[in-house]
C-alpha positions in Angstrom: -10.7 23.7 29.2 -13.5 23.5 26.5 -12.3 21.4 23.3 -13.4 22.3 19.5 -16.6 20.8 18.3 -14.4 19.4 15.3 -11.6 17.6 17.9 -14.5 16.2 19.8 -15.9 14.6 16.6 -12.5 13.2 15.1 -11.8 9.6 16.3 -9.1 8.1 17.1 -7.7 5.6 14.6 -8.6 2.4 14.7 -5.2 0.7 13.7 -3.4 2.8 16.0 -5.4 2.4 19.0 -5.0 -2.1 18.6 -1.4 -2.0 17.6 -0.6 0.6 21.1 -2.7 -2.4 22.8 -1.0 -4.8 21.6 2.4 -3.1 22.8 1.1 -2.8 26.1 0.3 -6.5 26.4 3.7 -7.5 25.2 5.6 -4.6 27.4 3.1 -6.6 30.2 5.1 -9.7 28.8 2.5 -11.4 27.4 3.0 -12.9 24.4 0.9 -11.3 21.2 1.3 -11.7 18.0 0.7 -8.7 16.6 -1.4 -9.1 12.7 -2.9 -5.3 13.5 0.8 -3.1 12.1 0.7 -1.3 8.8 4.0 -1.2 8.0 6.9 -4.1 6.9 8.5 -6.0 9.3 11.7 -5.4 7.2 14.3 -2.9 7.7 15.2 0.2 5.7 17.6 -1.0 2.8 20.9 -0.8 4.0 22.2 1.6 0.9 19.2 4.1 1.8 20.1 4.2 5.8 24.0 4.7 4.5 22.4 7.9 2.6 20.7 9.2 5.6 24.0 9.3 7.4 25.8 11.0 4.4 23.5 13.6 4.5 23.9 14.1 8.3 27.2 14.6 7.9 26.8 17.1 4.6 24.7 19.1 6.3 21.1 18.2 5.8 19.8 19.1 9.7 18.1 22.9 8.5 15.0 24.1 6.5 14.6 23.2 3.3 12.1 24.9 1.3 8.0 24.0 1.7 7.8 22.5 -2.0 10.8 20.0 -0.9 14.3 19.1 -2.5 14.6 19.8 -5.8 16.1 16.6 -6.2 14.0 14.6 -4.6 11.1 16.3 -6.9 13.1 15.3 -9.7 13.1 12.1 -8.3 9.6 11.4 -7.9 9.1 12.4 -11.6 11.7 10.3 -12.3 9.7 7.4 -10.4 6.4 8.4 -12.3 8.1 7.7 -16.0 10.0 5.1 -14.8 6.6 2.7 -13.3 3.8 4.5 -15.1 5.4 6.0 -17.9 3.6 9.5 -16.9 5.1 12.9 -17.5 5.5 15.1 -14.5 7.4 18.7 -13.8 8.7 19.1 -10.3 6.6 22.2 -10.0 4.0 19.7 -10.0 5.1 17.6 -7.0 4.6 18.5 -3.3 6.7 16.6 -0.9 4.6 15.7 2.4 5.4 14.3 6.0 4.2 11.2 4.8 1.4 10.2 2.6 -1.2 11.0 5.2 -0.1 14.9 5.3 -0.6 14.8 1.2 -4.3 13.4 1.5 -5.2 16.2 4.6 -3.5 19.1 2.3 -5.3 17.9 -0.8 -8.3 17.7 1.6 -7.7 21.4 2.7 -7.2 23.1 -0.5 -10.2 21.4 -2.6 -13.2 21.4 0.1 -15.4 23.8 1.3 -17.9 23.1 4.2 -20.8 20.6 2.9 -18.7 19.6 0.0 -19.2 15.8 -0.8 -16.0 13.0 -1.6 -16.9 10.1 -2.6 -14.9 7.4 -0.6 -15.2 3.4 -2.0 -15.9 0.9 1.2 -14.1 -1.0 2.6 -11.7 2.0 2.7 -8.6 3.0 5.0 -10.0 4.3 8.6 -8.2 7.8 8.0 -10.1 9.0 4.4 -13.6 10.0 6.1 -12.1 12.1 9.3 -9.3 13.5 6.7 -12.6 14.3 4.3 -14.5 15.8 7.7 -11.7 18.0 9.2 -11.7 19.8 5.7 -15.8 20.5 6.8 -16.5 18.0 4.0 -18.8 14.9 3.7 -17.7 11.5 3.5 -20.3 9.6 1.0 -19.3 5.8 1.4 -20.1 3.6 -1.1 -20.4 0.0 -1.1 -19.2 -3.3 -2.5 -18.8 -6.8 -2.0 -16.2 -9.8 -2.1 -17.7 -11.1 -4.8 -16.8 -8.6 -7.0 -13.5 -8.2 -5.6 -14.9 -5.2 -4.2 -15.5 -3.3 -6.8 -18.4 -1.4 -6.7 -20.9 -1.3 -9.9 -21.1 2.1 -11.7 -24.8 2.8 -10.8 -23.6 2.1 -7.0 -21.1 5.3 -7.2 -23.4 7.1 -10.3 -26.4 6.8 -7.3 -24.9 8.5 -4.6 -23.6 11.8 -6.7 -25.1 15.2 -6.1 -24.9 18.4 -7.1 -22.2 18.9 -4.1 -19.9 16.0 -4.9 -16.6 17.1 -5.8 -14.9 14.7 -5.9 -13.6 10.7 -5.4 -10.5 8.8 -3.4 -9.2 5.3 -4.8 -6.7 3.2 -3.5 -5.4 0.3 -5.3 -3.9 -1.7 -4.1 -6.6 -2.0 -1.3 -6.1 -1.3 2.1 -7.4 -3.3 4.4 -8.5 -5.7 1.0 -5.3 -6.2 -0.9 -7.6 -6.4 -4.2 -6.2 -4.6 -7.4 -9.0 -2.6 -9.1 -9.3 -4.0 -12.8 -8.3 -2.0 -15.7 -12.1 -1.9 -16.6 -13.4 -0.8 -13.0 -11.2 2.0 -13.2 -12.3 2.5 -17.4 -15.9 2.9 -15.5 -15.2 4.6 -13.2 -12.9 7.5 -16.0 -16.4 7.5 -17.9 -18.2 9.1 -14.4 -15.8 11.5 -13.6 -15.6 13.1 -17.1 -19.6 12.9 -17.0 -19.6 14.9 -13.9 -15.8 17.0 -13.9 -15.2 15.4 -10.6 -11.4 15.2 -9.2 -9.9 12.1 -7.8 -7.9 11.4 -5.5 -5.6 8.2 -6.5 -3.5 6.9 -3.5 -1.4 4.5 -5.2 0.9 3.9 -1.2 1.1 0.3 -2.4 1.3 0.2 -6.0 4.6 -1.6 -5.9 3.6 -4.6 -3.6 1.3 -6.5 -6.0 1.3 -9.6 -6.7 0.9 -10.4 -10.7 4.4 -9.2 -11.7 2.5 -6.0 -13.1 3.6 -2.7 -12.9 1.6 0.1 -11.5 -1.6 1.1 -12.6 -4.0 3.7 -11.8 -7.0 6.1 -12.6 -4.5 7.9 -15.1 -3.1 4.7 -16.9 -6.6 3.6 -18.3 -7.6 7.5 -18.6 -4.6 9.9 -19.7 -7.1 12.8 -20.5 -8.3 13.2 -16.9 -4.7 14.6 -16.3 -6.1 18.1 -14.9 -8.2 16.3 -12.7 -6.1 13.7 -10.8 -3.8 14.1 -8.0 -1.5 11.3 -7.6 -0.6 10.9 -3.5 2.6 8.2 -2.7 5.5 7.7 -0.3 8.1 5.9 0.4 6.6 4.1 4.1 5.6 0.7 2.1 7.8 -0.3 -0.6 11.0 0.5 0.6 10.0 -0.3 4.7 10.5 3.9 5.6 7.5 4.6 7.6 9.1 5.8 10.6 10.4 8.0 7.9 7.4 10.2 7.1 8.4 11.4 3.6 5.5 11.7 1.0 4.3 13.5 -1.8 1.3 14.9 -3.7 1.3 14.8 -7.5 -1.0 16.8 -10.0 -2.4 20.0 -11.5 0.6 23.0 -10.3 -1.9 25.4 -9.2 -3.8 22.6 -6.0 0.1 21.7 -5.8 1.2 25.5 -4.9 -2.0 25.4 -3.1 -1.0 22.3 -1.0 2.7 24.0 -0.2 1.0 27.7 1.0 -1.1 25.1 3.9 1.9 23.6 4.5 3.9 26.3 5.0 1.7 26.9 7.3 1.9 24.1 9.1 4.6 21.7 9.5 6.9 23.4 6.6 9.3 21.1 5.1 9.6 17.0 5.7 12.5 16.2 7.8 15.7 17.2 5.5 18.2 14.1 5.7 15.3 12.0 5.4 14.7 13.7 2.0 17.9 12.6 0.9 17.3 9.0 1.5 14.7 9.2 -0.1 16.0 10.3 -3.2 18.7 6.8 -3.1 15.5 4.8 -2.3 13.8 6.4 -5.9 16.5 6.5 -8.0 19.2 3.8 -6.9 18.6 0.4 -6.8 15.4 -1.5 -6.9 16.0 -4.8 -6.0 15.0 -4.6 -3.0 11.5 -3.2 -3.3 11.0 -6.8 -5.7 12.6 -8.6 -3.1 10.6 -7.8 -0.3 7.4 -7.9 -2.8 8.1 -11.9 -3.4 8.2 -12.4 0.5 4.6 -10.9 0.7 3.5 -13.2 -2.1 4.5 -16.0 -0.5 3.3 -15.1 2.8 0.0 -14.0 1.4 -0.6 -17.1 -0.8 0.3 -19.5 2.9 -2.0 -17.3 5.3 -4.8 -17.5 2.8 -4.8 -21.5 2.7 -4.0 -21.4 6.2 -7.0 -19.7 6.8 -9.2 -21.5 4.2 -8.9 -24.2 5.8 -10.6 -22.3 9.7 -14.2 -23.8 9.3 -16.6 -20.6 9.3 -13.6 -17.9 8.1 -14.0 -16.7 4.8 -11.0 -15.3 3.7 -10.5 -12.6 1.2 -7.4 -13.7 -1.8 -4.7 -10.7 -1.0 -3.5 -9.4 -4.4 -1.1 -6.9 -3.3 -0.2 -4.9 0.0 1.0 -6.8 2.9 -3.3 -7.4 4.0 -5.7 -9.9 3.7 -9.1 -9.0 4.6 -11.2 -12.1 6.3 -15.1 -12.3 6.7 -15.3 -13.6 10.7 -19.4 -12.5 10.8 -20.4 -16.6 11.2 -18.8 -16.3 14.8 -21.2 -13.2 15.5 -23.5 -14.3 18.3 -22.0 -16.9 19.6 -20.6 -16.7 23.2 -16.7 -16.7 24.8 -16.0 -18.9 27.5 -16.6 -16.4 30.2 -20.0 -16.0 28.8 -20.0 -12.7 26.6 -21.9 -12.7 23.3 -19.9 -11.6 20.1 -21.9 -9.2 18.6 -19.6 -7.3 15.8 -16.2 -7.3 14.9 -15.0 -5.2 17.4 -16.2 -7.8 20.3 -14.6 -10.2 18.0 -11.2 -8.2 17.7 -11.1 -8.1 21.4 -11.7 -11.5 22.1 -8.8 -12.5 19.8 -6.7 -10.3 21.7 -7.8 -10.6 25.2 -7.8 -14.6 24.7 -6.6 -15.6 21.9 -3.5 -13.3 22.0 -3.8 -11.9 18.3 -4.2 -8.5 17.5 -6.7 -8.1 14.3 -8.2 -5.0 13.3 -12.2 -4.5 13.3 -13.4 -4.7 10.1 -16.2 -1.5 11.1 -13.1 1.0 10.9 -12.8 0.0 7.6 -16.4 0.4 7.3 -16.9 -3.4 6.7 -18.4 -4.7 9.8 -18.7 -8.5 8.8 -14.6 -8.6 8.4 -11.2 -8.4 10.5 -8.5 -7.2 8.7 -5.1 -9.5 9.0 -1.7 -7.9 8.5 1.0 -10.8 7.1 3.9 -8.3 7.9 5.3 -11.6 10.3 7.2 -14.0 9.1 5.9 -17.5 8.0 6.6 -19.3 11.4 4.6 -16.0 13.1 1.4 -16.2 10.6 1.4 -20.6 11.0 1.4 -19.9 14.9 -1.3 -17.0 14.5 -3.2 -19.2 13.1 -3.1 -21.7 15.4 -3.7 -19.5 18.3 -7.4 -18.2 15.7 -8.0 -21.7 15.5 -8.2 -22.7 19.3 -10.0 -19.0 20.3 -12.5 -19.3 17.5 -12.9 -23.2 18.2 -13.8 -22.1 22.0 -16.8 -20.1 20.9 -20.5 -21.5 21.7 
């Protein structure tokens, strides 16, 4: 059987592919401690699973239409006024099998074949496949730590052409946890007016930050570019529902009804009693998205002096998400134990594994070779041991 050209190009994800190693190594019984999961180690709120089963019993188990609830649109406006203080119609709202199916729809309906996205490095694994299934071109920009990874206007002005269309941000970062600064984004408002690009703002984490803040984005610094900005979230992160796959894409009604004609198409509505729980988790209470935002702090602010303190790691200060994104490239070419040289971080990742029985992420899906990325989703006593266990595997390198 011949596969598609375009299936034989799309790789797998990085993140996926550690943490299903990692399983298997556990499942083998031995003992990993698993830093590579993007999701919260805490459970669903117990008021939103109680919804859930409400609206089992009500009902909720057939189609619903492509667009979503109406209520849970309401909701998601609801959400915007409430955090951003934006203005939203729920004609304007798409609800998604998770934030992922929002980015490939919003992919879908604004490429054409050649068309160029701007995507800001170090980014998360799935934007350039999502960019290149669409028969677009991912153009990556890049940054550094020093800047907290912002990249300098002339850096993203330089790479434009006549067939960009268009930009994806995410603040909070994924795999960096940095927050992009109010005049980063300011900068970056001024380009896309120049050049009537659209952007792309996944805002996934922009509840688990770390100043006390609330939420920022592209459209909080530049309320003009409304037409142009397309506002993708969910409900996987902040309130620990990622097994729950419900999503949404915000912005301009006519890419919206756009969105819901693919997806009609496609997977037609998200899951309908999982809908409903959502709605609880947007409009009830939100205690627990703070609560479980203060145990991330904590956790973020011990694994980065924990890891400070690994001579040759250079680790990257989280400022939100549940990440913290560590520079490893000092133990590049230096040999394990058995002999092999460590030549990039995906050597690295696997020696940690193998060896050292911790599952990291390679920085080069993130399209930051030098770095692994570090997921603090554990529990304090996990993340001390983790380290630990870095400590002896990286120590054991010649």
């Amino acid at each position: 059987m011949r596969l598609s050209e375009r299936i034989q190009r799309l790789k797998p994800s990085a993140t996926l592919a550690v943490d299903a190693r990692a399983k298997e190594l556990r499942a083998q019984g031995v003992d990993v401690l698993n830093l590579s999961a993007g999701e919260p180690d805490f459970d669903t709120p117990a008021h939103i699973r109680e919804a859930a089963k409400k609206a089992l019993d009500q009902g909720y188990t057939r189609y619903l239409p492509v667009a979503g609830l109406a209520e849970l649109r309401e909701a998601v406006c609801f959400r915007l006024k409430e955090d951003y203080g934006f203005e939203y119609r729920p004609e304007e709202v798409l609800i998604t099998c998770g934030a992922k199916q929002a980015l490939f729809n919003l992919a879908q309906a604004l490429l054409n074949p050649g068309d160029e996205v701007l995507i800001l490095a170090p980014y998360w694994v799935s934007y350039p496949p999502i960019v290149e299934l669409a028969g677009g071109v991912p153009v990556i920009v890049p940054s550094t730590p020093e800047r907290n990874f912002e990249p300098q206007p002339e850096e993203i002005e330089a790479r434009l052409s006549e067939r960009t269309r268009g930009l994806i941000l995410n603040s909070p970062s994924n795999p960096t946890g940095a927050i992009y600064s109010r005049d980063f984004l300011a900068a970056v408002a001024e380009i896309v007016r120049r050049h009537h690009l659209w952007v792309v703002s996944d805002d996934i984490y922009d509840r688990l930050r770390f100043d006390g803040k609330q939420p920022e984005n592209l459209l909080s610094v530049a309320p003009d570019l409304r037409e142009q900005v397309f506002l993708v979230n969910g409900v996987s992160k902040a309130y620990a529902m990622t097994g729950w796959r419900i999503g949404w894409a915000v912005g301009p009604e006519e890419v919206i009804r756009a969105c819901a004609k693919l997806q009609g198409q496609s997977t037609s509505n998200a899951t309908a009693f999982a809908q409903k729980a959502a709605v609880t988790a947007l409009t009830g209470p939100q205690d627990c998205v703070k609560e479980m935002c203060q145990a991330f702090a904590a956790r973020a602010a011990f694994f980065f002096e924990a890891l400070s303190r690994l001579p040759g790691l250079r680790p990257h200060r989280p400022q939100g998400t549940f990440y913290l994104f560590a520079d490893f490239s000092s133990f590049y070419g230096r040999k394990t134990p058995s002999g092999k040289e460590i030549r990039d971080s995906v050597d690295l990742a696997t020696y940690l594994l193998e060896e050292g029985r911790v599952a990291t992420v390679p920085g080069v899906a993130f399209g930051e070779d030098r770095f692994l990325r570090l997921s603090f989703a554990q529990g304090v006593e996990t993340l001390r041991e983790a380290v630990s266990r870095l400590e002896e595997a990286l120590s054991a390198l010649e």
